[in-house]
Structures are given as C-alpha cells and as structure tokens.
ZAMARGU-4260 file (C-alpha; in steps of 0.2 Angstrom, whole numbers, plus 5000, padded with zeros to 4 digits):
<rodrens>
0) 4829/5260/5260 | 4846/5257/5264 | 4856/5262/5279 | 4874/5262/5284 | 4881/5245/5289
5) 4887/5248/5305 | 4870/5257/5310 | 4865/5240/5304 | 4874/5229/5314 | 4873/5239/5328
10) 4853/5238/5330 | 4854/5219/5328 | 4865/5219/5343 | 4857/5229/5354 | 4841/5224/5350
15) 4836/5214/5367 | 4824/5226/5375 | 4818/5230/5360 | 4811/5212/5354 | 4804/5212/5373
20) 4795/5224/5372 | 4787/5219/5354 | 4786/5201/5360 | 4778/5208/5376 | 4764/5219/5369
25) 4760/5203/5358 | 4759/5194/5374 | 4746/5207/5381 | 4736/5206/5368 | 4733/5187/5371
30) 4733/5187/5387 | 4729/5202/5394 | 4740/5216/5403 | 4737/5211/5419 | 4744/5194/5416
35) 4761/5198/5410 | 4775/5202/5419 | 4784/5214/5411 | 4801/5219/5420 | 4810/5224/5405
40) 4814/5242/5404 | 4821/5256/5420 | 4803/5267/5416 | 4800/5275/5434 | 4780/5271/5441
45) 4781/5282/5455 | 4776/5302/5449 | 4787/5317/5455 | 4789/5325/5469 | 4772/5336/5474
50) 4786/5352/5474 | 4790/5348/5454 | 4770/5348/5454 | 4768/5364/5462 | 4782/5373/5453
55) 4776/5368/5435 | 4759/5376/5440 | 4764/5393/5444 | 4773/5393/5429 | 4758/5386/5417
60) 4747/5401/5427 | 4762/5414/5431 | 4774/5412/5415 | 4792/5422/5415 | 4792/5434/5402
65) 4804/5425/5389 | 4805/5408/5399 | 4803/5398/5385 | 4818/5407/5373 | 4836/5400/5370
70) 4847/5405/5382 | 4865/5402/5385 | 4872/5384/5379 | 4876/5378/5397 | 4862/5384/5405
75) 4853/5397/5415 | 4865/5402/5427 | 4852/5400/5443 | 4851/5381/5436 | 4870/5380/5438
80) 4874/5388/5453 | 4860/5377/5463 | 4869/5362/5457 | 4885/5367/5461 | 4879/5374/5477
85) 4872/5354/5481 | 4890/5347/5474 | 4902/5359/5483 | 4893/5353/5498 | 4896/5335/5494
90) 4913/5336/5489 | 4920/5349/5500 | 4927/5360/5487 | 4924/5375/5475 | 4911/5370/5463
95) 4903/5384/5454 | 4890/5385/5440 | 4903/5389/5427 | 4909/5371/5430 | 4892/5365/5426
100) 4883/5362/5410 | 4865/5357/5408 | 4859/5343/5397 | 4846/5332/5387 | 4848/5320/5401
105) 4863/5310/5407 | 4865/5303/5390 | 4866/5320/5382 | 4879/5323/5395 | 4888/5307/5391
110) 4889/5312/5372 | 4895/5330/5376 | 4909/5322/5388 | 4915/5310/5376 | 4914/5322/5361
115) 4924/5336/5369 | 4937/5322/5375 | 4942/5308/5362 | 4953/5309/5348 | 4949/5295/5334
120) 4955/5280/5340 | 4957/5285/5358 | 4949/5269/5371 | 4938/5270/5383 | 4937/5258/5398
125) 4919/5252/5400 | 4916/5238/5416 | 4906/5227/5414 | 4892/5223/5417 | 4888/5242/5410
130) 4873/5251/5404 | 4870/5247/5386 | 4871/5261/5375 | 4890/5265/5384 | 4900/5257/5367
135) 4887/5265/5354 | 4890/5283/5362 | 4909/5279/5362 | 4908/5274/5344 | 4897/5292/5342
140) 4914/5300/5345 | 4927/5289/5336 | 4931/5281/5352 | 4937/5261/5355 | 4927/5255/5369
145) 4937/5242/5381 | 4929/5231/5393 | 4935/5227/5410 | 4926/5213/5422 | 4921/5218/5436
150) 4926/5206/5453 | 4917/5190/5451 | 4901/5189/5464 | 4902/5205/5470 | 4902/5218/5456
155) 4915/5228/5462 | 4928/5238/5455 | 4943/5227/5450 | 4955/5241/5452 | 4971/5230/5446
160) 4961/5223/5429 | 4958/5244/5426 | 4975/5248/5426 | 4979/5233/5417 | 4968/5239/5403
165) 4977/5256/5405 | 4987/5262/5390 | 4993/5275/5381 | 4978/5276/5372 | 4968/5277/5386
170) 4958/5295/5387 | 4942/5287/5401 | 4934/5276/5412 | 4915/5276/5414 | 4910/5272/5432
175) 4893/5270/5436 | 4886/5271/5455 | 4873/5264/5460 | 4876/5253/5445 | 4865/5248/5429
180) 4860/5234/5430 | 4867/5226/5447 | 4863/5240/5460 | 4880/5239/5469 | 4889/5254/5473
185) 4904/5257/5473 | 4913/5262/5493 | 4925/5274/5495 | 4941/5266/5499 | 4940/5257/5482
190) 4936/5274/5475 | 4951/5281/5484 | 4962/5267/5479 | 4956/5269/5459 | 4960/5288/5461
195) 4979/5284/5467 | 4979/5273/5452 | 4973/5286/5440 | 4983/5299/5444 | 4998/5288/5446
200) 4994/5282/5428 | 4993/5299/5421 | 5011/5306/5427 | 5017/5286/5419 | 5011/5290/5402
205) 5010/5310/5403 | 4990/5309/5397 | 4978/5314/5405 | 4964/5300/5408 | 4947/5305/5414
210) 4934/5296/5425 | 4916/5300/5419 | 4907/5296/5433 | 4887/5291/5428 | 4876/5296/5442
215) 4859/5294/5437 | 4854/5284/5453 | 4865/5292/5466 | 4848/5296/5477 | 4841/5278/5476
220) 4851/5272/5489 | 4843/5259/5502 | 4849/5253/5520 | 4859/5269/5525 | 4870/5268/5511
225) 4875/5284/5502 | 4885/5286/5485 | 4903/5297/5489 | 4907/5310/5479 | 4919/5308/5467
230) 4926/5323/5467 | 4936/5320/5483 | 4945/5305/5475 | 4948/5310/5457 | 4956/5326/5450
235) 4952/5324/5432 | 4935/5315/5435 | 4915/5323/5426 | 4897/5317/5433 | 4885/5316/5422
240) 4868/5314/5430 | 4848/5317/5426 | 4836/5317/5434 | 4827/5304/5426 | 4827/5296/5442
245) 4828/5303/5456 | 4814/5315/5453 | 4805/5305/5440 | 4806/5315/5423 | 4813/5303/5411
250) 4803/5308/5397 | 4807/5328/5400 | 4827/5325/5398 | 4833/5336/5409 | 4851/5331/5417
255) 4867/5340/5418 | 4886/5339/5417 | 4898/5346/5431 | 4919/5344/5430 | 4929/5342/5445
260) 4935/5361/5449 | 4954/5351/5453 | 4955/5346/5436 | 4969/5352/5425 | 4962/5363/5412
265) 4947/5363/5419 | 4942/5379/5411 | 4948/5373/5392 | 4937/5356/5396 | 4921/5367/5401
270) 4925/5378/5387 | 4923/5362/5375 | 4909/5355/5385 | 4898/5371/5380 | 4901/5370/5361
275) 4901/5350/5361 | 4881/5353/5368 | 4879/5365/5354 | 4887/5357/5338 | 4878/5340/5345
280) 4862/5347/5341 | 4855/5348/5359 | 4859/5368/5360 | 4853/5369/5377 | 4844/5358/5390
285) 4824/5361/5390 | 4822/5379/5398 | 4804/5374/5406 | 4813/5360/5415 | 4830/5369/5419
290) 4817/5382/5430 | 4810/5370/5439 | 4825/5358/5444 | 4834/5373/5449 | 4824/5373/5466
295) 4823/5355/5469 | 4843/5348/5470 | 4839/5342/5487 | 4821/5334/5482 | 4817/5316/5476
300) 4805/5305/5476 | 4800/5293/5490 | 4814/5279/5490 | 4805/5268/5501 | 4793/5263/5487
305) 4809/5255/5479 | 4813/5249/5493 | 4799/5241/5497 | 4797/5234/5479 | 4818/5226/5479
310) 4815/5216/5496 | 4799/5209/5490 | 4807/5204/5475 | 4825/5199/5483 | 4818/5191/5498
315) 4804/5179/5487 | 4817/5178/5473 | 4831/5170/5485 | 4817/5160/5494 | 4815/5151/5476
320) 4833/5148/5473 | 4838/5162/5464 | 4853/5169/5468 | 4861/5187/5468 | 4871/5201/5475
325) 4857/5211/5483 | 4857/5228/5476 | 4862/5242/5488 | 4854/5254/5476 | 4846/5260/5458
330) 4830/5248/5454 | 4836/5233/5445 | 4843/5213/5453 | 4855/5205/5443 | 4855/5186/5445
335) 4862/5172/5440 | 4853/5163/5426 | 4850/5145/5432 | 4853/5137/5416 | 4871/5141/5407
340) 4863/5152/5394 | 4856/5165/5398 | 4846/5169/5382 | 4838/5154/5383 | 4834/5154/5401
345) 4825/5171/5395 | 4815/5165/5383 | 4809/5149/5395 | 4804/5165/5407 | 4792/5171/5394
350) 4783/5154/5391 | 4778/5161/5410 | 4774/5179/5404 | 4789/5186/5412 | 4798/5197/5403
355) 4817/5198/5407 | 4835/5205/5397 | 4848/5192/5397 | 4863/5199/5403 | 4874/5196/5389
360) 4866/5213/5383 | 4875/5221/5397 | 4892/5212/5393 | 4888/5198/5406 | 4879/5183/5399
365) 4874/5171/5412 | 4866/5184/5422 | 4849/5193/5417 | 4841/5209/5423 | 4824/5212/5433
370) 4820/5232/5433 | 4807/5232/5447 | 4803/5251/5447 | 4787/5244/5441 | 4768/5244/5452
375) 4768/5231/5466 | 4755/5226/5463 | 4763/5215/5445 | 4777/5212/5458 | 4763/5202/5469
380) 4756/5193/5454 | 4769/5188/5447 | 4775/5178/5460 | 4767/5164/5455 | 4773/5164/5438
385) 4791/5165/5446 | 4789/5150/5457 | 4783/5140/5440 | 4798/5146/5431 | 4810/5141/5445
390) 4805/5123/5446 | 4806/5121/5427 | 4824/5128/5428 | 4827/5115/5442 | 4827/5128/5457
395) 4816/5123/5474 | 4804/5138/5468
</rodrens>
C-alpha cells in the first residue's frame, strides 16, 4: 500500500532509534537481555512519586461523579490554576489558569503551539543539536525549519548566529533546557541577552517572533543548578512541558501549555491555542491524569537516582578517554565520537552490545547520545563492554 512520499522520506530519515531498537531486541535474543546494553531511548526506570500512587488509588476506590467525561478543551480549571499558581511563583508575575492549556504531553503542546502560530512558509529556528521530531512537527504546520549551531564545546546559546538567522519570516525559536540530547542548560544572562535580541528584532521587522520554550526536564537538575523562568526574559515567549519526566508518566501523556501573561495578544494566542488542541484531534488532555497532576506541581521523582547514574557513567566514561560536556541536567551525555563518523563509530559499539544514536540524528553528527535513565545495574555491566569499545576506537579505555 502506498504512502505519501514525503511521509516516505521522512521515516527513512529519522529512523535511528527505530533500527536500534529492532537491531537491539535481535541482539537479546542471541544474547540474552542481560548482556546488551541498551541506551537508546529517554524511557524513565524509576516509578512515580508514592503521592501520584496514592492519588490514583482514592480515585480507582472513591471515583468523582462524571470524572472520566470531556470537559472544557483547555482543561479543568483546578489543573490550570495549580500550574499557574507554581509558574507565577517562578516568574514573579500574573500567571493564571486562563493562560494555561493542558496537553497530550509536551509534544501535543508543541503541535498546538506551532499550529496556532505559523503561516505556510513561515521559519522556525531549531539549535542544534535538537530533539528529533522538532523539524517533522514544524512541517505538521506548514512551517520551514532553520537550524542554528549552537557554541562549539559548550552547547550554549550562540545568541549572534540566532539573530543572524532572524528574518522576516521568522515566527519562532524552540529553546530546550535542560537540553535533549546534551544536558546543558541554559543560564540567565544568556537568556536575558536573547530576550533583548528578541524584542529588539520584533520592533526591526514589526513581527512578532515567539520563543517556545520546551521544558520537559526543567526538574532534572543536578549540583545546585536550577532552570530560570523564562517568562522573566521574554515577553512573547510559551513553555511547553509534560510531565513525562519529572514525575515519570511518559506513557499517560499528560503535559501542558502556559503563555507568558506579558505577551502581546496574549488572550487572541490562548484563544487559538484551545481550538488548535481541539481541531488537532487531542480535545482535551486525559481527565484521569489532569486530576491527579493537579496536586503534585511541586512533586518529582528522586533526582539523585540520576544523579547517581550520570557520574558513574561521566566519571568512568572520561576515565576511558571519552570526552564530553558534562551534563548539568535531563538524562543523556553527549560525547564526541572518537572516529570522524559518527554512524560508524555506532555501529563498532554494537559489535560490543552497546546500543548508542549517532548524533547526526540530532543535527550533530560526530557526536552520539547515551540516555542513561536506564537500571544501574546495566550501567555497572556494561562497563566492561565500554572499556573494549574504547580501545578498538583508539582511546586508553
């Protein structure tokens, strides 16, 4: 059965975690689970929070008359508020529910963004390295993607490359902090600096440009570190978060949307934003999940078990040669690839039953991702298997 090229075209380009994962249930087949290292995919091991435990059982046994029927497109309007409550703290101004929208997740939220803002044709500025399905969901909505690098070593934001890249048919940038796949975060001068570009841009071209700020791992934060709020340094900025991460529900896509109450037409953008989540097909975000969250925006899991898991990784990793910016948050490292391609440095990895994405997936080839939000205990036996594959790519290991 046919289908459309570009679909096509698109599933043989982002097809990297993918053939992992297929080549990777082969190996465990052969070889056993226990004896492959797979570090392929972000898929949280640790289990929520024993509040989101708690809470889902006095629902199952105590139900809310009528908890499981639609409800209004953005939301229940507790859900709301207790989000905006958490992000008015943060950024020290007026958030309210009616500036928040709950969604299937941060990707949900990401489509309804980008659907309520882009005209056809209309870029948005992508930095790289970026989370993968950024350029597919831009394409959802007519939209040109653009990449920007990032600073070379460091990851940070190049803020004069952004504005280079800024024209007039620029509508977004798509930050993400902690970031996918490097863990850096971003600090707030730089922040405050891209937020004096921004705005100076937008009264240049007379267009408003939005920054969508992705925020899935603004809780994983390690050595005192701590993600600023956006909303302070941007006027026309959106966060779009889930809590996939910080309180482990991938699967129950539960997330949210939430404009910044300083941006100009604020009220038409929110308007949008509500039928976007309707006509995309999501119609509202999981009621069962929306109840629960709503009393747990100041929960999440215990992010010394990452912690944990990145400097035995980091610190034996570097020991072998290995080098890398080490991550300040999320659960991923980012290192150089020690042979010029990438690709095939991943593919010597899984003659050692390591199973790695080459970073040219994420728009930075010589580099490759470890997600490490996996049980230690791989961590531990796989170290071996590392030391081996550092020697055969000429590192001490």
């Amino acid at each position: 059965m046919a289908i459309a090229e570009k679909i096509a075209g698109f599933i043989e380009r982002a097809s990297w975690i993918r053939k992992m994962f297929e080549e990777g249930e082969q190996l465990r087949s052969i070889h056993g689970a226990d004896k492959v290292y797979d570090f392929t995919i972000g898929n949280p091991d640790v289990e929520p929070p024993e509040q989101f435990v708690e809470k889902l059982l006095e629902l199952a046994l105590r139900p809310l008359p009528g908890m499981h029927r639609y409800m209004s497109n953005a939301g229940y309007e507790e859900t709301r508020a207790a989000v905006a409550e958490v992000l008015a703290e943060a950024s020290g101004l007026e958030v309210k529910g009616s500036h928040v929208v709950m969604t299937c997740g941060a990707g949900g939220a990401l489509n309804v963004v980008l659907k309520t803002i882009l005209n056809p044709g209309e870029e948005v500025i992508i930095l790289a390295p970026y989370f993968v399905e950024y350029k597919f969901y831009i394409d959802n909505h007519g939209g040109i993607p653009r990449e920007v690098q990032t600073v070379p070593g460091s990851f940070q934001l190049d803020v004069a490359a952004i504005e280079s890249a800024i024209n007039e048919k620029t509508r977004a940038l798509i930050v993400c902090s902690p970031n996918n796949p490097t863990g850096v975060v971003y600090p707030e001068e730089s922040l405050r600096q891209l937020g004096e570009m921004l705005e100076r841009r937008e009264r240049e071209l007379n267009r408003q440009i939005y920054l969508i700020s992705d925020e899935p791992y603004s809780r994983i934060c390690y050595d005192g570190v701590q993600v600023p709020n956006i909303f302070r340094y941007v006027a026309s900025s959106v966060i779009v978060t889930s809590h996939s991460k910080d309180l482990a529900l991938p699967g129950e896509r539960i997330g949210y949307l939430a404009a910044n109450p300083r941006m100009e037409g604020v009220e038409l953008f929110m308007e949008g934003s509500v039928f976007s989540n309707r006509v995309l097909g999501f119609v509202n975000a999981p009621a069962l999940m929306q109840r629960l969250v709503a009393g747990l925006q100041n929960i999440s899991v215990d992010i010394g078990l990452y912690q944990e898991k990145r400097d035995l990784l980091y610190d034996n990793l570097t020991q072998m040669g290995f080098r890398m910016v080490k991550p300040q948050g999320a659960f991923y490292l980012f290192p150089e690839s020690p042979l010029p391609d990438d690709v095939e440095f991943v593919r010597m990895a899984q003659r050692h039953r390591i199973l790695l994405v080459p970073g040219a997936g994420f728009g930075a080839p010589g580099f490759f991702r470890i997600a490490y939000c996996v049980e230690k205990g791989m961590i531990d036996r796989s170290l071996p298997a590392w030391r081996n594959l550092a020697k055969e790519a000429g590192l001490p290991g």
